[in-house]
Backbone as JSON Lines, residues from 0, in Angstrom:
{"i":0,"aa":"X","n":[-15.56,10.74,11.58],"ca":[-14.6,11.77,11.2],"c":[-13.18,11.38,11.63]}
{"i":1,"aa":"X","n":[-12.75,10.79,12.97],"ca":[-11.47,10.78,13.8],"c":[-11.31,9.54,12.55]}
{"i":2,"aa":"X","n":[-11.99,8.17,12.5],"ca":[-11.77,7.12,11.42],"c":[-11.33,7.97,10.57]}
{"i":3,"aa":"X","n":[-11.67,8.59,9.71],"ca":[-11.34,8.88,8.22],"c":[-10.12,9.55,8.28]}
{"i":4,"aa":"X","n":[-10.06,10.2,9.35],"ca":[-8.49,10.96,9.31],"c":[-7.6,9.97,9.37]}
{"i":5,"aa":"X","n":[-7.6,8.97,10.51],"ca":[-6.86,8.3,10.56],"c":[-6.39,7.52,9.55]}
{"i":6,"aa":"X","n":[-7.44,7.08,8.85],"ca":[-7.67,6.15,7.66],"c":[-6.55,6.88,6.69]}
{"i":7,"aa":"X","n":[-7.12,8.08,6.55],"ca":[-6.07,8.59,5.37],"c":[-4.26,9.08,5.78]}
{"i":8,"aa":"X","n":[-3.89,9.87,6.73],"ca":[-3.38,9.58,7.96],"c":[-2.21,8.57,7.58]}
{"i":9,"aa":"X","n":[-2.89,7.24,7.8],"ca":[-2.45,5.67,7.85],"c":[-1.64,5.84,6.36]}
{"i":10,"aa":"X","n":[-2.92,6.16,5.18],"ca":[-2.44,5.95,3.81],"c":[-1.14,6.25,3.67]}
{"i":11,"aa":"X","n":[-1.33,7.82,3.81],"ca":[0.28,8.67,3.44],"c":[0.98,7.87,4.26]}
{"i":12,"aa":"X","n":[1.23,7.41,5.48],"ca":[2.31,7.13,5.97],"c":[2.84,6.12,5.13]}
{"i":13,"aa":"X","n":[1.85,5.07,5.25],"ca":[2.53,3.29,4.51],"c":[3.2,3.64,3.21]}
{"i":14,"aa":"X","n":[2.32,4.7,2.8],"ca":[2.35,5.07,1.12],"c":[4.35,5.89,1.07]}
{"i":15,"aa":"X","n":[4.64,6.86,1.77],"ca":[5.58,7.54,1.77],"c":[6.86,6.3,2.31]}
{"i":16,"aa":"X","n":[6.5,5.12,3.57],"ca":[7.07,4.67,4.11],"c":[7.14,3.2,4.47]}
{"i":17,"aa":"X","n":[6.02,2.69,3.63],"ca":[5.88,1.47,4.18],"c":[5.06,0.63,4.88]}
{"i":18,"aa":"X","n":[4.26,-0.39,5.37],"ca":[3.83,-0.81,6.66],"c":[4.6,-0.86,7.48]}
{"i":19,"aa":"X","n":[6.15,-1.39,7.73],"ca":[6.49,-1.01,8.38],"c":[6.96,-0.26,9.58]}
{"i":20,"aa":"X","n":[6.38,1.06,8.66],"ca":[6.87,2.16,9.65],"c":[5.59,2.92,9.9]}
{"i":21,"aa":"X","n":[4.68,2.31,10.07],"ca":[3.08,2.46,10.73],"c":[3.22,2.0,11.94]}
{"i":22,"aa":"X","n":[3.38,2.81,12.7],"ca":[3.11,2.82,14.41],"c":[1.62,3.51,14.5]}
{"i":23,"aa":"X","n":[0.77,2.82,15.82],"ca":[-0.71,3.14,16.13],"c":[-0.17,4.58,17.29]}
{"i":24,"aa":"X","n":[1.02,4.42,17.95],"ca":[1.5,5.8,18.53],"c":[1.98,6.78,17.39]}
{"i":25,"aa":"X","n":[2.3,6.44,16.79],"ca":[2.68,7.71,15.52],"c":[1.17,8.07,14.94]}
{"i":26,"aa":"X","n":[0.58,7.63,15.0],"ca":[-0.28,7.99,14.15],"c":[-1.08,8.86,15.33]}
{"i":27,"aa":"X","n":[-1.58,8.35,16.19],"ca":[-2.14,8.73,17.41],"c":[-1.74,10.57,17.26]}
{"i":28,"aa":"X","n":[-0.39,10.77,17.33],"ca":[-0.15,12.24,17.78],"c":[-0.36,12.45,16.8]}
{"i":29,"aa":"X","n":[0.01,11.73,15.57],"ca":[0.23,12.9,14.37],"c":[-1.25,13.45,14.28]}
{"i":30,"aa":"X","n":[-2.53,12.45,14.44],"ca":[-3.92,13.13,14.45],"c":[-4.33,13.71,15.65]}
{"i":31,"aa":"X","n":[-3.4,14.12,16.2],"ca":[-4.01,14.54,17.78],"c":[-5.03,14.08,18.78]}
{"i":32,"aa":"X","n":[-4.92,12.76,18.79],"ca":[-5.97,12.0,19.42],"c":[-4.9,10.94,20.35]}
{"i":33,"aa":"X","n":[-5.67,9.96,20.92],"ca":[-5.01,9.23,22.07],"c":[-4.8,7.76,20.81]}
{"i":34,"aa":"X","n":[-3.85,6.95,21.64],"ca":[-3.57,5.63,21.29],"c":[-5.07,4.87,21.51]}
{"i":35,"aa":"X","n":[-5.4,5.01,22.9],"ca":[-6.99,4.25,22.85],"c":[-8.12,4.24,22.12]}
{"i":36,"aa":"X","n":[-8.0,5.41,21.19],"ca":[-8.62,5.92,20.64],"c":[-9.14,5.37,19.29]}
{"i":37,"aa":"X","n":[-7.34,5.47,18.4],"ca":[-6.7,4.15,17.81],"c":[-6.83,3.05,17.76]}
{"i":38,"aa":"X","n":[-6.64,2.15,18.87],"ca":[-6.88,0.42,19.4],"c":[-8.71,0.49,19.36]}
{"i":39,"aa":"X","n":[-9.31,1.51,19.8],"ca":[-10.87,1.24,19.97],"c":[-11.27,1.22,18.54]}
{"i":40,"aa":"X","n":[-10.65,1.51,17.56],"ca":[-11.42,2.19,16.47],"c":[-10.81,0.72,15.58]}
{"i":41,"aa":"X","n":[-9.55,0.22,15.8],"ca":[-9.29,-0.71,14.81],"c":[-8.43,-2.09,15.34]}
{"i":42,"aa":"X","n":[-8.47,-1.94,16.85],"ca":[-7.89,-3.06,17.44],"c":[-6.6,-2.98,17.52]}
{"i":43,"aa":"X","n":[-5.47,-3.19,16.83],"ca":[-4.58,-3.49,16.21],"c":[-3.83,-2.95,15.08]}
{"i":44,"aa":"X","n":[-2.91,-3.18,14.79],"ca":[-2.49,-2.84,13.52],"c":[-2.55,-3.4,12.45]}
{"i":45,"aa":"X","n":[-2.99,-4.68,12.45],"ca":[-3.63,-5.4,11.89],"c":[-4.6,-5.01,11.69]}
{"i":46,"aa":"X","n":[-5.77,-4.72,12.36],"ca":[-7.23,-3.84,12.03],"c":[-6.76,-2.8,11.34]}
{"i":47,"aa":"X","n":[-5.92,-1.94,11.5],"ca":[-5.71,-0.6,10.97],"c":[-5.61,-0.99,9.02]}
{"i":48,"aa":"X","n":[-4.31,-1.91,9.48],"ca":[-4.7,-1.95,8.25],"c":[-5.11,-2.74,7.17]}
{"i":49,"aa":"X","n":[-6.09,-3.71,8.12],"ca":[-7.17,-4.1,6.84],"c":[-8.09,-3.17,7.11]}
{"i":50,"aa":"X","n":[-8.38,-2.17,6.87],"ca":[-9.41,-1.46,7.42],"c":[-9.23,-0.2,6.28]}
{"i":51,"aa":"X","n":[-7.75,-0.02,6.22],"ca":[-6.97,1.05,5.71],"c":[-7.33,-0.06,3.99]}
{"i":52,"aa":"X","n":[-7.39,-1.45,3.72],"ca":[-6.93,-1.72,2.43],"c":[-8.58,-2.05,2.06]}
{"i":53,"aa":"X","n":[-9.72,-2.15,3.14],"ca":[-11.15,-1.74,2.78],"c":[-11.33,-0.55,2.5]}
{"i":54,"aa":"X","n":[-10.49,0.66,3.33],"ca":[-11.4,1.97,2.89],"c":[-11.16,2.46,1.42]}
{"i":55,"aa":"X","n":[-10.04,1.6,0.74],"ca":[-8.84,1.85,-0.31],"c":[-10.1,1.16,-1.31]}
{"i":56,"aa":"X","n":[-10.56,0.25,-1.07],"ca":[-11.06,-0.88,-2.06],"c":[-12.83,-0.04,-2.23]}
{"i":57,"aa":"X","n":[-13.23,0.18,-0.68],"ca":[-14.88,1.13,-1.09],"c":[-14.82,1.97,-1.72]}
{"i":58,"aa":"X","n":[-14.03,3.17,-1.39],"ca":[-13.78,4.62,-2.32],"c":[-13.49,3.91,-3.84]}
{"i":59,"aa":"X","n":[-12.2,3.43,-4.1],"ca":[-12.42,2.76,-5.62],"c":[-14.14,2.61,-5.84]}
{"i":60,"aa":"X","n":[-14.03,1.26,-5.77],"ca":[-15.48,0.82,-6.06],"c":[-17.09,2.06,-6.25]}
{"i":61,"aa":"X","n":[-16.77,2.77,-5.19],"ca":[-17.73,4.18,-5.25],"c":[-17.23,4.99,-6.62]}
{"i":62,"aa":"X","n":[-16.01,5.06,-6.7],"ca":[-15.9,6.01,-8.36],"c":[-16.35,5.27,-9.44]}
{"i":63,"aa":"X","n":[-15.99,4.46,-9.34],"ca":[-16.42,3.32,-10.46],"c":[-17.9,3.34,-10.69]}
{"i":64,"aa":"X","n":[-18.51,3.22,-9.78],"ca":[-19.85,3.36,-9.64],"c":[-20.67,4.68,-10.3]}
{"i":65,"aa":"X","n":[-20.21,5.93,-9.92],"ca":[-20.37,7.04,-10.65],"c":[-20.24,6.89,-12.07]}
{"i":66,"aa":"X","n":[-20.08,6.09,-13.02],"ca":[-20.12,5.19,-14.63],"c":[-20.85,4.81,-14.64]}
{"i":67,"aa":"X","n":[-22.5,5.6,-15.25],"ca":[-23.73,4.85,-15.38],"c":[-23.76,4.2,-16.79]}
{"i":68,"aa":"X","n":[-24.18,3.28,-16.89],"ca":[-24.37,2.38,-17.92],"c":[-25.51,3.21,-18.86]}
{"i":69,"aa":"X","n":[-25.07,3.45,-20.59],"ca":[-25.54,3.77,-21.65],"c":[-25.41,3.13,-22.74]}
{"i":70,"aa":"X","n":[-26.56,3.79,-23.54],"ca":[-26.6,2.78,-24.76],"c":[-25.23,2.38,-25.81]}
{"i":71,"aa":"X","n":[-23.74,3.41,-25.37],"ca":[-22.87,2.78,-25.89],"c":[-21.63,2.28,-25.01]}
{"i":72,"aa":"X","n":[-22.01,0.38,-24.51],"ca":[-21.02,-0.11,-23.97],"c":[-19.52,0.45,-24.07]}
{"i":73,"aa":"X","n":[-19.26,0.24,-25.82],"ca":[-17.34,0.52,-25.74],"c":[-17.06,1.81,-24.91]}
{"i":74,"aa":"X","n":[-17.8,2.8,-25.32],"ca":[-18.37,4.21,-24.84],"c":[-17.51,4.1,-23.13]}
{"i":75,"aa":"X","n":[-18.39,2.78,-22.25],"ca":[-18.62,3.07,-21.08],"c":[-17.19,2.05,-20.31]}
{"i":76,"aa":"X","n":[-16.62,1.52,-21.31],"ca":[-15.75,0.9,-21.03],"c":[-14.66,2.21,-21.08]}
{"i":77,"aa":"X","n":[-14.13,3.14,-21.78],"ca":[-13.44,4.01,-21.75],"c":[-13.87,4.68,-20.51]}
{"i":78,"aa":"X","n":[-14.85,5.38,-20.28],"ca":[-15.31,5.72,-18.99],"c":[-14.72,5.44,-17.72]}
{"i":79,"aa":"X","n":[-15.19,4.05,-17.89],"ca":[-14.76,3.26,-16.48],"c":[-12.78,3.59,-16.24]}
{"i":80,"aa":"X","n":[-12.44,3.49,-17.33],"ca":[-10.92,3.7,-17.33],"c":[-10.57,4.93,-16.9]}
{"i":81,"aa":"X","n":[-11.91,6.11,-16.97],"ca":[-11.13,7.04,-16.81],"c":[-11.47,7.48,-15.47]}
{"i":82,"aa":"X","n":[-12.58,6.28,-15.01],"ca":[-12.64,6.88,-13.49],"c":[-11.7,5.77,-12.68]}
{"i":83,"aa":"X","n":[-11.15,5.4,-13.29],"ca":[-9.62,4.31,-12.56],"c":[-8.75,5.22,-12.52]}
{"i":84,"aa":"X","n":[-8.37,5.99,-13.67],"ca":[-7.46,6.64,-13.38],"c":[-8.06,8.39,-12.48]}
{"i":85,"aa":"X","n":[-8.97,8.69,-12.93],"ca":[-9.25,10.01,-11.9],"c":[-9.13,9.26,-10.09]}
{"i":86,"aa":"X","n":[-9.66,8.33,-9.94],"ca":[-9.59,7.74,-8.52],"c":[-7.91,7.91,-8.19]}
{"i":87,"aa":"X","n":[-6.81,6.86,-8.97],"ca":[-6.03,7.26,-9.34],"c":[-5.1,7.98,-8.66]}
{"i":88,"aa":"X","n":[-5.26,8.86,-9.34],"ca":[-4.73,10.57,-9.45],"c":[-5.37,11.33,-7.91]}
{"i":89,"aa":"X","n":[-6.19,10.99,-7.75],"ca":[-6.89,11.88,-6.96],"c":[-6.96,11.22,-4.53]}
{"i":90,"aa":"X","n":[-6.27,10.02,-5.32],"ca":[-6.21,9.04,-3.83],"c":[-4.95,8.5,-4.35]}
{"i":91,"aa":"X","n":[-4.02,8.77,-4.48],"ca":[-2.86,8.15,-5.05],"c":[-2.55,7.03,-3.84]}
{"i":92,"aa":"X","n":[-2.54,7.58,-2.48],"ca":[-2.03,6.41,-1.14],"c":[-3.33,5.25,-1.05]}
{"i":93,"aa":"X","n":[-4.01,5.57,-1.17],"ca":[-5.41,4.44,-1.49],"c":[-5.26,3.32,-2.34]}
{"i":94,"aa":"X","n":[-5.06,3.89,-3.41],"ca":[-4.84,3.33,-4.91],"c":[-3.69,2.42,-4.59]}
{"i":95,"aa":"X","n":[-2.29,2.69,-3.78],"ca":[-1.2,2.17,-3.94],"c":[-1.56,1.04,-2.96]}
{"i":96,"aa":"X","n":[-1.98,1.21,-2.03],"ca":[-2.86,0.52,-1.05],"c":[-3.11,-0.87,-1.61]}
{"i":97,"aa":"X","n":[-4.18,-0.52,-2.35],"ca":[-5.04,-1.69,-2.76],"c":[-4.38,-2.47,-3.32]}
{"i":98,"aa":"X","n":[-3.21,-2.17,-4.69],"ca":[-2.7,-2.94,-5.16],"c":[-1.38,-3.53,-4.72]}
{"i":99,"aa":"X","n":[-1.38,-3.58,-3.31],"ca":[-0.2,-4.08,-2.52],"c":[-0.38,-5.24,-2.25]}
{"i":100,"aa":"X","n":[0.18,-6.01,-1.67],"ca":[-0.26,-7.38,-1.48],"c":[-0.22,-7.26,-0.13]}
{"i":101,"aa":"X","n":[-0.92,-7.98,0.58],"ca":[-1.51,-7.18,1.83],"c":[-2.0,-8.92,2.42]}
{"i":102,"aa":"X","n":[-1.27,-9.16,3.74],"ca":[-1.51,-10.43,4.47],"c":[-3.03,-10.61,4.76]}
{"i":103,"aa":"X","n":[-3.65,-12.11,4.95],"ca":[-4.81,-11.94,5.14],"c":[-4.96,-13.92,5.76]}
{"i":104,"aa":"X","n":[-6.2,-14.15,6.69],"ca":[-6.51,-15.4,6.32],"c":[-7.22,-15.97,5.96]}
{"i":105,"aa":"X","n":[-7.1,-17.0,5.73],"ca":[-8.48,-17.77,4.62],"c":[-9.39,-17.56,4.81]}
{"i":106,"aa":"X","n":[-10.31,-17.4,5.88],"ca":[-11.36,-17.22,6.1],"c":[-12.07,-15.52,5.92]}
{"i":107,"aa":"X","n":[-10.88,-14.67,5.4],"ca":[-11.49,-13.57,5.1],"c":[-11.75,-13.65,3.75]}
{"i":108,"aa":"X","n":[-13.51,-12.73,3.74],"ca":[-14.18,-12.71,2.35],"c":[-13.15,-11.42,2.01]}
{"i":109,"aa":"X","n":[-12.58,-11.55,0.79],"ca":[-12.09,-10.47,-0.47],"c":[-12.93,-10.3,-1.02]}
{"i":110,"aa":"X","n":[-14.38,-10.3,-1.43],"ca":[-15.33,-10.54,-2.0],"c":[-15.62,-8.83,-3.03]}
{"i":111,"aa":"X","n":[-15.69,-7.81,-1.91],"ca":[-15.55,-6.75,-2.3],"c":[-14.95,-6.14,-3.02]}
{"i":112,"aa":"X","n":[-13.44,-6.31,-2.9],"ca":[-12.31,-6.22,-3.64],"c":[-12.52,-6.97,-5.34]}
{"i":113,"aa":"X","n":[-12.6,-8.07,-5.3],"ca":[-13.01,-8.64,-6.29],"c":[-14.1,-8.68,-7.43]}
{"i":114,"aa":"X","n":[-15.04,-7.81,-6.56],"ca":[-16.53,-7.58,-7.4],"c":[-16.02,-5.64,-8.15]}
{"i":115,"aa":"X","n":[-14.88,-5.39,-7.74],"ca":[-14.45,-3.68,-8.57],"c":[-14.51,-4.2,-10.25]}
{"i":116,"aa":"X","n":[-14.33,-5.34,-10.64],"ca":[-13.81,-5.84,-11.99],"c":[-15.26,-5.69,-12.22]}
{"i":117,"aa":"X","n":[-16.48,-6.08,-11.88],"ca":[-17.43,-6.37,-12.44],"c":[-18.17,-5.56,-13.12]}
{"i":118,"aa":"X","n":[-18.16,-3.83,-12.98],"ca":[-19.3,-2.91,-13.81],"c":[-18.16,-2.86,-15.53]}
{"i":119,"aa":"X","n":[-16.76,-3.3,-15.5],"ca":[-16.1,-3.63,-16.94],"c":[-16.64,-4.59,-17.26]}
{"i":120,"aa":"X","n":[-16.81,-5.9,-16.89],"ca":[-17.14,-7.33,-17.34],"c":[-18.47,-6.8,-17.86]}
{"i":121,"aa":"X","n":[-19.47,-6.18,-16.8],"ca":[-20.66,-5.89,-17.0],"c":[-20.75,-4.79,-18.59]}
{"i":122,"aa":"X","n":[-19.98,-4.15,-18.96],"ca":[-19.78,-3.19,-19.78],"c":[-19.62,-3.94,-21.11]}
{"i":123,"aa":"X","n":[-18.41,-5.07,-21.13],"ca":[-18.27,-6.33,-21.99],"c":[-19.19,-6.75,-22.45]}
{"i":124,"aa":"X","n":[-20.01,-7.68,-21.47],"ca":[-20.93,-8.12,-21.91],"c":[-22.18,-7.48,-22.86]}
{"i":125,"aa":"X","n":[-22.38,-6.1,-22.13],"ca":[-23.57,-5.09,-22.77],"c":[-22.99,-5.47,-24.52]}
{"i":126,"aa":"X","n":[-21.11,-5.02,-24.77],"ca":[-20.96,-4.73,-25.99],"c":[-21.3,-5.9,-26.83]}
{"i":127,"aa":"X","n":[-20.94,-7.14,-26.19],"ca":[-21.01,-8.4,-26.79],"c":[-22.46,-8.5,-27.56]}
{"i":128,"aa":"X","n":[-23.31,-8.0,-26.59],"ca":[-24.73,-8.51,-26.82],"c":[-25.49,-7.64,-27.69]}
{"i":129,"aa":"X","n":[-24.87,-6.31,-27.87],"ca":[-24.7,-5.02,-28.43],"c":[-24.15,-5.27,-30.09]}
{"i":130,"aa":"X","n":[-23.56,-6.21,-30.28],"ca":[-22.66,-6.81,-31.56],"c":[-21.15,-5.65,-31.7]}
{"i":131,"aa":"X","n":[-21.3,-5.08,-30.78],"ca":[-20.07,-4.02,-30.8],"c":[-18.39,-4.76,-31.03]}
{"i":132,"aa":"X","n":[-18.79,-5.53,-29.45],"ca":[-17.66,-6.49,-29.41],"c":[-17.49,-8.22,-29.77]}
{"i":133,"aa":"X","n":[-16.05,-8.34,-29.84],"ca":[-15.96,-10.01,-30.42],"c":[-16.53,-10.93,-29.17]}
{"i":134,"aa":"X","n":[-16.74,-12.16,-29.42],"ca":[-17.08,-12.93,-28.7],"c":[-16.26,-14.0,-28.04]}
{"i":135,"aa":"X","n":[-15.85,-13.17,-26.74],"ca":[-14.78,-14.02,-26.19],"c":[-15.0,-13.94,-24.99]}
{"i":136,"aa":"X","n":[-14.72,-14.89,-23.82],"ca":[-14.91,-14.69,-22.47],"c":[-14.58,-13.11,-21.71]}
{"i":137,"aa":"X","n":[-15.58,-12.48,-21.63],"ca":[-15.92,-11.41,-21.01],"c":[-14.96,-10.85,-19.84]}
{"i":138,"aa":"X","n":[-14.5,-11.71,-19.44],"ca":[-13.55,-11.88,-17.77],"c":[-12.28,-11.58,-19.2]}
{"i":139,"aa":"X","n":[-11.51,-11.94,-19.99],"ca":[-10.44,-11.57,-20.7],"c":[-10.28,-10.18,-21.0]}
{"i":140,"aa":"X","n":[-11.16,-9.9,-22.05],"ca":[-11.61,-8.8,-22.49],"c":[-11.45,-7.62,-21.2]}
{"i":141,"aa":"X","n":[-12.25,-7.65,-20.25],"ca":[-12.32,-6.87,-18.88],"c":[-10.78,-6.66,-18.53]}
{"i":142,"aa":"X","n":[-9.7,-7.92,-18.41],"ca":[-8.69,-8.18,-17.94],"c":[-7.89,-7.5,-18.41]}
{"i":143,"aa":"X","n":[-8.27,-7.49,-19.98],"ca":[-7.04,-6.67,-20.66],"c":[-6.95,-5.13,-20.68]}
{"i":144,"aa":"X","n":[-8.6,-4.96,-21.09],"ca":[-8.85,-3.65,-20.17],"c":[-8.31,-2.5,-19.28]}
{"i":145,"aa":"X","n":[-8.23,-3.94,-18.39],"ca":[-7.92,-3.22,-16.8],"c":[-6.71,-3.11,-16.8]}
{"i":146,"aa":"X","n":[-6.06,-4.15,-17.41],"ca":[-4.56,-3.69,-17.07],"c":[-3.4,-2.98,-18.09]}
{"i":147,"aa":"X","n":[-4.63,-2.1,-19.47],"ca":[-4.13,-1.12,-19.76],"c":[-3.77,-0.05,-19.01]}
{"i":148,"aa":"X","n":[-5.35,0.47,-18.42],"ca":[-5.64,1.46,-17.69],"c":[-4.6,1.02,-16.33]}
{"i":149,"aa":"X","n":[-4.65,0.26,-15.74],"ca":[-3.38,-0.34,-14.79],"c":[-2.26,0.1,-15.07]}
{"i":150,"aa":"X","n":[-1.75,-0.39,-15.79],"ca":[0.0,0.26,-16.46],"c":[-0.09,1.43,-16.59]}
{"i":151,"aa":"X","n":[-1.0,1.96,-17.35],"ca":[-1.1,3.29,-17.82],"c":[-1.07,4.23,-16.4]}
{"i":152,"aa":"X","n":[-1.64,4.53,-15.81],"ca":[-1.69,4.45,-14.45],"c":[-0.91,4.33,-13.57]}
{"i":153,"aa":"X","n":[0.16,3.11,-13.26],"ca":[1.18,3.09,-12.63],"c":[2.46,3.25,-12.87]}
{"i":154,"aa":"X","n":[2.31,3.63,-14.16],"ca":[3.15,4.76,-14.8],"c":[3.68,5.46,-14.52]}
{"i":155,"aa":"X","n":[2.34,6.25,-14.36],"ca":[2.6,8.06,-14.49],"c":[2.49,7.91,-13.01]}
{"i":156,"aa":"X","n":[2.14,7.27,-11.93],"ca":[2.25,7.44,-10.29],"c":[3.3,7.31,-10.17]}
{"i":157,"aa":"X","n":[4.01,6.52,-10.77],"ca":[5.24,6.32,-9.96],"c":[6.21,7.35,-11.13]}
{"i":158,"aa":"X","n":[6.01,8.17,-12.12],"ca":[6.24,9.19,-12.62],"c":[7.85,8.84,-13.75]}
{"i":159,"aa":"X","n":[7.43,7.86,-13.94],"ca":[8.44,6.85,-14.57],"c":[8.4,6.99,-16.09]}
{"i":160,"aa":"X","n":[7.56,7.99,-16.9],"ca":[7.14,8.34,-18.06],"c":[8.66,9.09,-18.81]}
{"i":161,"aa":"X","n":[8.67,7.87,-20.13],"ca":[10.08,8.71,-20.84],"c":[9.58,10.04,-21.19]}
{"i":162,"aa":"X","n":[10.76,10.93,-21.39],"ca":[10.85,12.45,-21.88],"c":[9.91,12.38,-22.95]}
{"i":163,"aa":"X","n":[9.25,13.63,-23.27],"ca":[8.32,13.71,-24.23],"c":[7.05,13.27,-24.25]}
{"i":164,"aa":"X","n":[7.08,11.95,-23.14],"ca":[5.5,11.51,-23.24],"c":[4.53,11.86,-22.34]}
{"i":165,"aa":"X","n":[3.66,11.97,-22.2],"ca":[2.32,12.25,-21.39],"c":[1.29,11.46,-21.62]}
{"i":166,"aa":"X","n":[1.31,10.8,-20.26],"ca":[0.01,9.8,-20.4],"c":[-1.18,10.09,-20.01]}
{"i":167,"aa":"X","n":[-1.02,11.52,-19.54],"ca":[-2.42,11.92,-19.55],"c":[-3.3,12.51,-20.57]}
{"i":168,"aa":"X","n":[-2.15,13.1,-21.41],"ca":[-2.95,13.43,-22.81],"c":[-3.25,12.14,-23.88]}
{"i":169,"aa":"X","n":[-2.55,11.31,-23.97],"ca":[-2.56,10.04,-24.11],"c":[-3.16,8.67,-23.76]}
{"i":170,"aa":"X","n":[-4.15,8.85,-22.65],"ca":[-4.76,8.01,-22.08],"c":[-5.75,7.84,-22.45]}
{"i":171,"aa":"X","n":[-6.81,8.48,-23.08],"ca":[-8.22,8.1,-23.12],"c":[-8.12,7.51,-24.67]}
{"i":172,"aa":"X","n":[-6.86,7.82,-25.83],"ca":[-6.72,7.12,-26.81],"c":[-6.1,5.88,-26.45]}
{"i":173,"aa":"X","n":[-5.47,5.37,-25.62],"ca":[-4.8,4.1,-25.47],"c":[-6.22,3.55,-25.04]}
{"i":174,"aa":"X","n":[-7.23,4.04,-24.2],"ca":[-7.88,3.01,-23.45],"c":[-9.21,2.96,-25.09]}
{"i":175,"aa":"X","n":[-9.21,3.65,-25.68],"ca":[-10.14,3.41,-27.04],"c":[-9.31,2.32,-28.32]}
{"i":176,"aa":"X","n":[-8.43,2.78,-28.3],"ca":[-7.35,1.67,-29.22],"c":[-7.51,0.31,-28.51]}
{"i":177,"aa":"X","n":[-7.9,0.51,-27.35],"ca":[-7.2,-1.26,-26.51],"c":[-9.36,-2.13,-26.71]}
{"i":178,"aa":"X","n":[-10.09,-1.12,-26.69],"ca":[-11.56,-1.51,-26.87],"c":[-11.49,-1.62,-28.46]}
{"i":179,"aa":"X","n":[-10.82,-0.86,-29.31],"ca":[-10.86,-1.37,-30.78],"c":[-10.56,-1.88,-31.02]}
{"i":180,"aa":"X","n":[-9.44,-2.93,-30.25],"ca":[-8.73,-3.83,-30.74],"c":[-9.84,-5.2,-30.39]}
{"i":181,"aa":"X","n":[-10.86,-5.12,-29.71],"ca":[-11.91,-5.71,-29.21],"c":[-13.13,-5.93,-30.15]}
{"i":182,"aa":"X","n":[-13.04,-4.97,-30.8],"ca":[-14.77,-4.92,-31.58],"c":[-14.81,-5.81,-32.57]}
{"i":183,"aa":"X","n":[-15.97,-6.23,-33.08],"ca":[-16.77,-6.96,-33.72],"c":[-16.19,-6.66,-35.18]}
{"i":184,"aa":"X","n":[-15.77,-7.12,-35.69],"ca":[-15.62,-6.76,-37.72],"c":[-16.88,-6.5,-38.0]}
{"i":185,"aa":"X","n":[-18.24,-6.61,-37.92],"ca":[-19.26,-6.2,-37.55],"c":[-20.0,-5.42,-38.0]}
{"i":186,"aa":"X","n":[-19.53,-4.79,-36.23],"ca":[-19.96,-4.1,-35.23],"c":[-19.72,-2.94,-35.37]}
């Protein structure tokens, strides 16, 4: 429980302010707990916040997951987009988190982080094999995907949307236009 506060806690701060301005004593009072408390739970600030850009990367990965796979791939590829963006919307300091670039050394596995792409690739492939979609490296397709729903997305967070538009009423047709632009002549 004291972790998760902190965890989130951590988010808003970096998120409103920076890493920078993440002190393990600021945070300490602001959750009403001790500094030792802090250092026991994550070492460092360094622990804090790779710890803070894991809890950012599991929660993703857990929504994503809630997208059970059905008999219509393109179907589940829109899906997946829309639990990118409900995650999104709904953990905005998480979300900003993850896609920060965030120090690390070689010897740490990203492994986790890296396997979030895979229930899209996995979705790809279903369509490919499905005759839905064209036949092109699966990892592209996924890529382009993602970084509809990406833009689309960091968009409207950072609330940068010209007059008149709404990308939330607008979103689940961009992320179906960007899978049609995908399908099979076919299919």
């Amino acid at each position: 429980m004291l972790r998760h506060t902190l965890l989130d806690r951590a988010a808003a701060l970096v998120f409103d302010r920076g890493p920078d301005a993440l002190s393990l004593r600021r945070l300490a009072a602001d959750a009403n707990t001790s500094t030792t408390a802090v250092y026991s739970l994550f070492g460092n600030k360094a622990g804090l916040l790779d710890s803070l850009y894991q809890e950012a990367v599991r929660r993703f990965a857990a929504r994503l997951a809630t997208v059970e796979a059905s008999d219509d791939p393109a179907a589940d590829i829109v899906a997946l987009g829309v639990a990118y963006r409900d995650y999104a919307l709904s953990e905005p300091h998480l979300y900003t988190i993850m896609f920060t670039r965030r120090q690390k050394d070689d010897s740490e596995d990203d492994s986790e982080a890296a396997s979030t792409i895979e229930p899209l690739k996995d979705a790809v492939r279903r369509g490919q094999e499905a005759g839905q979609l064209v036949n092109a490296p699966a990892e592209l397709i996924a890529l382009a995907c993602w970084g509809v729903a990406h833009g689309l997305v960091s968009i409207e967070l950072a609330e940068i949307v010209p007059p008149g538009l709404d990308v939330g009423a607008g979103y689940e047709a961009a992320l179906r236009a960007m899978v049609a632009g995908w399908h099979h002549p076919n299919g």
